[in-house]
C-alpha positions in Angstrom: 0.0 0.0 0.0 1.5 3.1 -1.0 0.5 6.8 0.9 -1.0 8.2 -2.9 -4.9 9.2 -1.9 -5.0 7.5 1.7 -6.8 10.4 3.3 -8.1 8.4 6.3 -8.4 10.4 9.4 -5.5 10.6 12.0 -3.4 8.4 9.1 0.6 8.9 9.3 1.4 10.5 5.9 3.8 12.8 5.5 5.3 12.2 8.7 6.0 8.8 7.8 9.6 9.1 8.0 9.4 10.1 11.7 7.7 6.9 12.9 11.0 5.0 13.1 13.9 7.6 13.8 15.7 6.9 16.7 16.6 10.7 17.0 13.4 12.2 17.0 12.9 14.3 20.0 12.4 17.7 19.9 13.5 20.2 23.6 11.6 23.6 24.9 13.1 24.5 27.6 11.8 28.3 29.6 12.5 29.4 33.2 8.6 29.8 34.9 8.6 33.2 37.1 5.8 33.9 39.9 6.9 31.6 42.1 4.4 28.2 41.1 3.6 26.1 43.4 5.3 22.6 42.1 2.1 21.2 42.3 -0.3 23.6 41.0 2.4 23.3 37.2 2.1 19.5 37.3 -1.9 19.9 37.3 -1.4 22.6 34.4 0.8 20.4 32.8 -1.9 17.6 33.0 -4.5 20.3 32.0 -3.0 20.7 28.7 -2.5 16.8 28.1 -6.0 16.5 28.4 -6.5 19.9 25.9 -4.8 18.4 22.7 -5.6 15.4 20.6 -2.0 14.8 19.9 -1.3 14.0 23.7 -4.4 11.7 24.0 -3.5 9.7 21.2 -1.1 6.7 20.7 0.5 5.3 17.7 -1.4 2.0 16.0 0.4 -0.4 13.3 -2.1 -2.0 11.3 -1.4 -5.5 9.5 -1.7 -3.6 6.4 1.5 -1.4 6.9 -0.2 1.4 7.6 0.0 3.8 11.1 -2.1 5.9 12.7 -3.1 8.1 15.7 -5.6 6.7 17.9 -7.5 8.3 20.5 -7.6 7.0 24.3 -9.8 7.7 26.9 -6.1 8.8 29.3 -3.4 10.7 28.2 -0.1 8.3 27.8 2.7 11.4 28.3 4.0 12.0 31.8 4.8 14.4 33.9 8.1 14.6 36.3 9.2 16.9 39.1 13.0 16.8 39.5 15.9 19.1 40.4 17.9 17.7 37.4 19.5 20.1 35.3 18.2 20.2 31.7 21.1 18.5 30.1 21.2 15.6 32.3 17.1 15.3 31.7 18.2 14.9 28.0 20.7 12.5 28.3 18.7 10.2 30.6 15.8 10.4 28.6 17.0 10.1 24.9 18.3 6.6 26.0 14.8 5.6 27.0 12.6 5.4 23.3 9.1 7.0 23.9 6.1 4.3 24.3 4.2 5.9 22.1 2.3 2.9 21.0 0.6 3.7 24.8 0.2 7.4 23.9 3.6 8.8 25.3 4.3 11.5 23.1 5.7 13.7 25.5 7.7 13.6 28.6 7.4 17.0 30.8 9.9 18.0 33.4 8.9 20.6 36.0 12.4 21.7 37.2 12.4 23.1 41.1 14.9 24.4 43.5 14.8 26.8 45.8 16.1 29.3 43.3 13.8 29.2 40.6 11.3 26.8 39.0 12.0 25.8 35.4 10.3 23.3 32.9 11.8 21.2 30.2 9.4 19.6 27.3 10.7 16.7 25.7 8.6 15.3 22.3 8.6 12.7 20.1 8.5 14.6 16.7 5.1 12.7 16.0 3.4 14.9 18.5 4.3 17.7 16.9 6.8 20.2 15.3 8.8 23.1 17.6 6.1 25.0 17.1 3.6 22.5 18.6 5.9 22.4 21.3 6.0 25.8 22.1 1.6 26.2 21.8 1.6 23.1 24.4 3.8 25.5 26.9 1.5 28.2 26.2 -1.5 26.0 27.3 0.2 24.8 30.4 0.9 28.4 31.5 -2.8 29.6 30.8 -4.0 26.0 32.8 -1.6 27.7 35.6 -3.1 31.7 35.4 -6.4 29.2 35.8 -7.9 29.6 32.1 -9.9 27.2 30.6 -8.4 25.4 27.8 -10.1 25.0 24.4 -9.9 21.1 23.1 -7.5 21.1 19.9 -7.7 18.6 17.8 -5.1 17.2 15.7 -4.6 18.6 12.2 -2.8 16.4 9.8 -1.3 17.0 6.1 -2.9 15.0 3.4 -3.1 14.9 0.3 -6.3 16.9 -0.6 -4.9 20.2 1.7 -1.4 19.9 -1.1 -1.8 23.2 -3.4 -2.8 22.1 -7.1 0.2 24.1 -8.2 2.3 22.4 -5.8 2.4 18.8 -7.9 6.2 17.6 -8.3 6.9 16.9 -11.9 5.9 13.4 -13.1 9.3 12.0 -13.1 9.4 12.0 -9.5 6.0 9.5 -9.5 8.0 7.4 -11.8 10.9 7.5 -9.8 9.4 6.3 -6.3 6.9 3.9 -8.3 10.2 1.8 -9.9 11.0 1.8 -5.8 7.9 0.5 -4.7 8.2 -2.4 -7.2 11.7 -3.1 -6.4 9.7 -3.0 -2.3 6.8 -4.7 -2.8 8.7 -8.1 -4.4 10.2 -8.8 -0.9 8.2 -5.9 1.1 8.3 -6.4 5.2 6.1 -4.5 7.8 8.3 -3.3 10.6 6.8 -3.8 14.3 7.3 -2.2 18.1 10.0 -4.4 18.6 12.3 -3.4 15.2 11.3 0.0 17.3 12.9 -0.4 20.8 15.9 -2.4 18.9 16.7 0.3 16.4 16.5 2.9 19.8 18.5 0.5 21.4 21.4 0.2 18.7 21.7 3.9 17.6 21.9 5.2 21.8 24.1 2.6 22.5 27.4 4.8 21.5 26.0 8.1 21.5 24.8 10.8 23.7 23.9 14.5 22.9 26.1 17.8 23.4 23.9 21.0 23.2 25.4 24.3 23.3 23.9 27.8 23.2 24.7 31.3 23.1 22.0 34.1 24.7 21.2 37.5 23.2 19.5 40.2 24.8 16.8 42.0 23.3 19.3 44.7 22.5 21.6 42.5 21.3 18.9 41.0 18.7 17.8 44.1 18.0 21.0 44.6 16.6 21.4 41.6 14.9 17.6 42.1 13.0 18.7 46.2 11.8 22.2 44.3 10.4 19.8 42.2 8.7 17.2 44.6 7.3 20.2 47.0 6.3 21.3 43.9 4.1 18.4 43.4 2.5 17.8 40.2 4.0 15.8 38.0 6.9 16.7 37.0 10.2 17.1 33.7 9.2 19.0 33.8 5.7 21.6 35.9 8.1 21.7 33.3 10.9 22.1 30.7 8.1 25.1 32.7 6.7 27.0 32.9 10.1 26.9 29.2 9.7 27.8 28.9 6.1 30.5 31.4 7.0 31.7 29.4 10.1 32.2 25.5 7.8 33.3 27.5 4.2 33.5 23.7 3.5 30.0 22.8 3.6 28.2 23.8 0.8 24.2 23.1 1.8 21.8 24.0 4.7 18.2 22.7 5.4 15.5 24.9 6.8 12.0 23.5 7.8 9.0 26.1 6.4 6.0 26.7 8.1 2.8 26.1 6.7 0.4 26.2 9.1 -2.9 27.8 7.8 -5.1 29.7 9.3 -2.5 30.5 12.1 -4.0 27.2 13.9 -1.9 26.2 17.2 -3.0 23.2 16.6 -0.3 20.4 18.0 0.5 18.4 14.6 3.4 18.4 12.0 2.6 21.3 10.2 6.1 22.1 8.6 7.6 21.4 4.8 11.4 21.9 4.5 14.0 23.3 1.9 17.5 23.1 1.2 20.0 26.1 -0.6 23.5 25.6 -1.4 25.9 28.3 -1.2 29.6 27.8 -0.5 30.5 31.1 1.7 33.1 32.9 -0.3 35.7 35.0 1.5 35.8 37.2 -1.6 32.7 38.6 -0.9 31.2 40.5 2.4 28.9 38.5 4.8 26.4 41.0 3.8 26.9 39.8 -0.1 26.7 36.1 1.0 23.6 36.4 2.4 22.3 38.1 -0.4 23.2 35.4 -2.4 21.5 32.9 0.4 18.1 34.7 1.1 17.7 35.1 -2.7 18.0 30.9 -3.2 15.7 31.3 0.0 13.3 33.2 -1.6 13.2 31.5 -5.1 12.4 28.3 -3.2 9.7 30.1 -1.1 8.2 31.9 -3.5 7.9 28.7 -5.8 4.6 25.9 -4.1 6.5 23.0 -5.9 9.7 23.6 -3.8 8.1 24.3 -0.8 5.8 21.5 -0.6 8.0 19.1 -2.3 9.6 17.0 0.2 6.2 16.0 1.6 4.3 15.6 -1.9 7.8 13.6 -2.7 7.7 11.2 0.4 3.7 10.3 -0.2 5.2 8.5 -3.2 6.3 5.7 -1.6 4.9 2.7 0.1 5.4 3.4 4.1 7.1 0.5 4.7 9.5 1.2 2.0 10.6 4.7 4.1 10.2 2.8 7.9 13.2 0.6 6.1 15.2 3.1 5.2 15.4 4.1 8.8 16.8 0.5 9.1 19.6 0.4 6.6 20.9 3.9 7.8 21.5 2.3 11.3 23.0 -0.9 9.5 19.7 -3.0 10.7 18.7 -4.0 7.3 20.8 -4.8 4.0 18.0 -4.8 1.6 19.4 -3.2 -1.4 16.0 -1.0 -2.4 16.5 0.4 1.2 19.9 0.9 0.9 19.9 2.7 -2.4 16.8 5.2 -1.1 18.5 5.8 1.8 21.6 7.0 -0.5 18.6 9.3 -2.1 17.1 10.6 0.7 20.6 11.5 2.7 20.0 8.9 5.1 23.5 7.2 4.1 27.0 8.3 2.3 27.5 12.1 0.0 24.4 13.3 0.0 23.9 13.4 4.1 23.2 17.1 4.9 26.0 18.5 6.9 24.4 21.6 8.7 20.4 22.3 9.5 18.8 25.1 11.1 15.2 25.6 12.5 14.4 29.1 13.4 10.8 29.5 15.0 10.8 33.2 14.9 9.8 35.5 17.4 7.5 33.0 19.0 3.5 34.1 18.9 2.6 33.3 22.2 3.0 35.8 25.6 5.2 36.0 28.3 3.4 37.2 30.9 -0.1 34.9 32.3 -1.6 36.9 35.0 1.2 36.9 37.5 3.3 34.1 35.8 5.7 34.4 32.9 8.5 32.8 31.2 11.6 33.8 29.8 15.2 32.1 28.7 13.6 30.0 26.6 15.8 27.2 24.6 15.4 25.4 21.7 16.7 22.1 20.9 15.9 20.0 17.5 16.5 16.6 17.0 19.8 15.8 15.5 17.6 13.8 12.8 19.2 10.8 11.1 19.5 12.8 7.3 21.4 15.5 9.2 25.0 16.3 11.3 24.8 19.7 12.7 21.2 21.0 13.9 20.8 24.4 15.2 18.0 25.8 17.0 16.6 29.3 17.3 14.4 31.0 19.3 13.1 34.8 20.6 11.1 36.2 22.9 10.7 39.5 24.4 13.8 38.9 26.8 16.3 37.9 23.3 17.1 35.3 21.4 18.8 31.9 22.3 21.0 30.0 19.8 21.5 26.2 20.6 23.9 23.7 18.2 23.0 20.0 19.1 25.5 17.6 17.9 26.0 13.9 18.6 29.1 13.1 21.5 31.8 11.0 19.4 32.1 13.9 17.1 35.2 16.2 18.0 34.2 18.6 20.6 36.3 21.2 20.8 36.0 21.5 17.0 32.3 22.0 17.2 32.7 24.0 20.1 34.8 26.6 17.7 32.2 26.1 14.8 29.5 27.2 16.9 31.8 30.4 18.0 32.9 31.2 14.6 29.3 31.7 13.6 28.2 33.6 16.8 31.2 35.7 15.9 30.1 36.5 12.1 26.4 37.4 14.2 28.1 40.0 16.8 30.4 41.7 14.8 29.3 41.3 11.0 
């Protein structure tokens, strides 16, 4: 069964790829001010559990090869209270795969000591993107200022909601079609247990490093008039300090946002692009990231590059892309798997080096009645297609700038990649 006109409700479509990845988890982290009671969060938290369809749902494989979210009658995520630091909570808990087939999409961490209280969201990716994330905080702090929360229910990308003029040219149906009949001649469905061992395998010699580097609002400030004086976004100039800082690395990916509507819906509601540029040292930052935000823009601008990676991954038959998962992490030797992982960047020259997810100034307040947050961080996954994943995110107080990266990989190296682009962002 391929994906190609399966609109069934709750189906996973164009998250498909997700369903598998051992590296999947997405981190919000914020400081809570106003002095919460411990107890009164955890009952917020558990408020907004009960306030989205995403978090009272679990995952479902069908016989057929097919996976879905269904609904329970309890939510399956947890809550914790600890006096763990954030970056111990990650490393404990990326080790431990999500049950989501019981409904744990999220794990939440309310931090407390007698400093200050903070809380620390942890995801699978199939609850949502970092936006989701972020909308799920803002419900727990309105839960704590004692407002009622609105049910949300999920809101999924299929394929009637694609843009007519957002079809991939036919090649690419050929393409995946000579795939799925390469699959389908020895096809296998892949079950909860190929889940917990491919978790098992790819944590077994690897934990995650995140650094991050604060801004004040002055300091962003700064950093968005550089950016307007150049003619170019936020974003296309974030991207260039990180061209700028690996001249060697040719390629970024950036996820898009397509949410209609402005729903804060929890779902996956993000496309993705990817522009090349080599930084040249003959030209100005300010000229390289002319050169980026243009490629930026054409992709944008254009529906078939900005919905393509989705439309492109409905192709195939989802077993097909669950085993591609497999052969990345050496599980599986199947040849079609190996070869589309090769395609996708899951294996060998065509891995992406370096992605960034910027969620913007984030649409939500700070302040809820006498509560607010602030030093908010964002962590991405360090997804199996990708090496280097940065995360950004701003509030009212600045902007915070994490790099997550995969321990194994040289650390003081990273650690100077990571500086050499802050540099290019606070003196460019």
């Amino acid at each position: 069964m391929d994906m190609q006109g399966s609109n069934r409700e709750n189906f996973i479509y164009t998250e498909r790829e997700e369903l598998f990845d051992p590296n999947i988890y997405i981190g919000i982290y914020a400081k809570v001010t106003g002095n919460p009671q411990t107890d009164e969060l955890v009952r917020a938290v558990k408020t907004a559990f009960c306030a989205n369809e995403s978090t009272m749902s679990k995952i479902v494989l069908d016989e057929d090869g097919s996976a879905r979210y269904e609904r329970m009658e309890e939510s399956g995520c947890r809550v914790f209270v600890t006096q763990k630091d954030w970056k111990t909570i990650v490393i404990e808990n990326e080790r431990e795969a999500f049950r989501i087939d019981e409904g744990e999409m999220l794990r939440v961490f309310v931090i407390s000591s007698h400093r200050e209280t903070g809380i620390f969201i942890m995801a699978h990716h199939l609850a949502g993107d970092g936006k989701s994330v972020v909308y799920f905080l803002e419900d727990t702090m309105r839960a704590l200022a004692g407002e009622k929360l609105q049910f949300k229910p999920l809101y999924l990308i299929t394929d009637d909601l694609f843009p007519k003029n957002a079809k991939p040219p036919f090649f690419y149906n050929l393409y995946a079609k000579g795939f799925n009949r390469r699959w389908n001649k020895n096809s296998r469905n892949f079950n909860w247990e190929d889940y917990k061992e491919i978790h098992k395998t790819y944590w077994k010699s690897r934990c995650s490093n995140v650094i991050y580097k604060s801004f004040t609002a002055e300091e962003t400030e700064a950093i968005r008039k550089k950016a307007k004086k150049a003619g170019v976004s936020v974003n296309s100039y974030i991207a260039t300090a990180f061209l700028g800082a690996d001249p060697d690395n040719g390629s970024i990916g950036m996820p898009v946002d397509i949410r209609k509507d402005h729903n804060r819906s929890m779902s996956n509601q993000a496309s993705g692009i990817s522009v090349d540029h080599h930084y040249s040292s003959r030209l100005s930052f300010e000229e390289n990231a002319q050169i980026v935000h243009k490629k930026v823009q054409m992709k944008l601008k254009r529906p078939v590059t900005r919905w393509f990676i989705l439309r492109f991954l409905t192709f195939f038959t989802p077993s097909l892309l669950d085993s591609v998962l497999f052969a990345a992490h050496d599980l599986y030797g199947n040849k079609t798997s190996l070869e589309l992982a090769e395609v996708m960047g899951y294996r060998g020259e065509k891995m992406r080096e370096l992605g960034v997810t910027n969620l913007g100034i984030l649409d939500i307040p700070d302040t809820y009645e006498r509560y607010g947050l602030k030093d908010m961080l964002f962590i991405p996954p360090v997804v199996s297609y990708a090496k280097h994943i940065i995360g950004v995110v701003t509030m009212g107080d600045g902007m915070r700038i994490s790099y997550h990266f995969m321990d194994g990989m040289d650390k003081e190296k990273e650690q100077s990649f990571f500086e050499r682009a802050m540099e290019y962002l606070e003196i460019s």
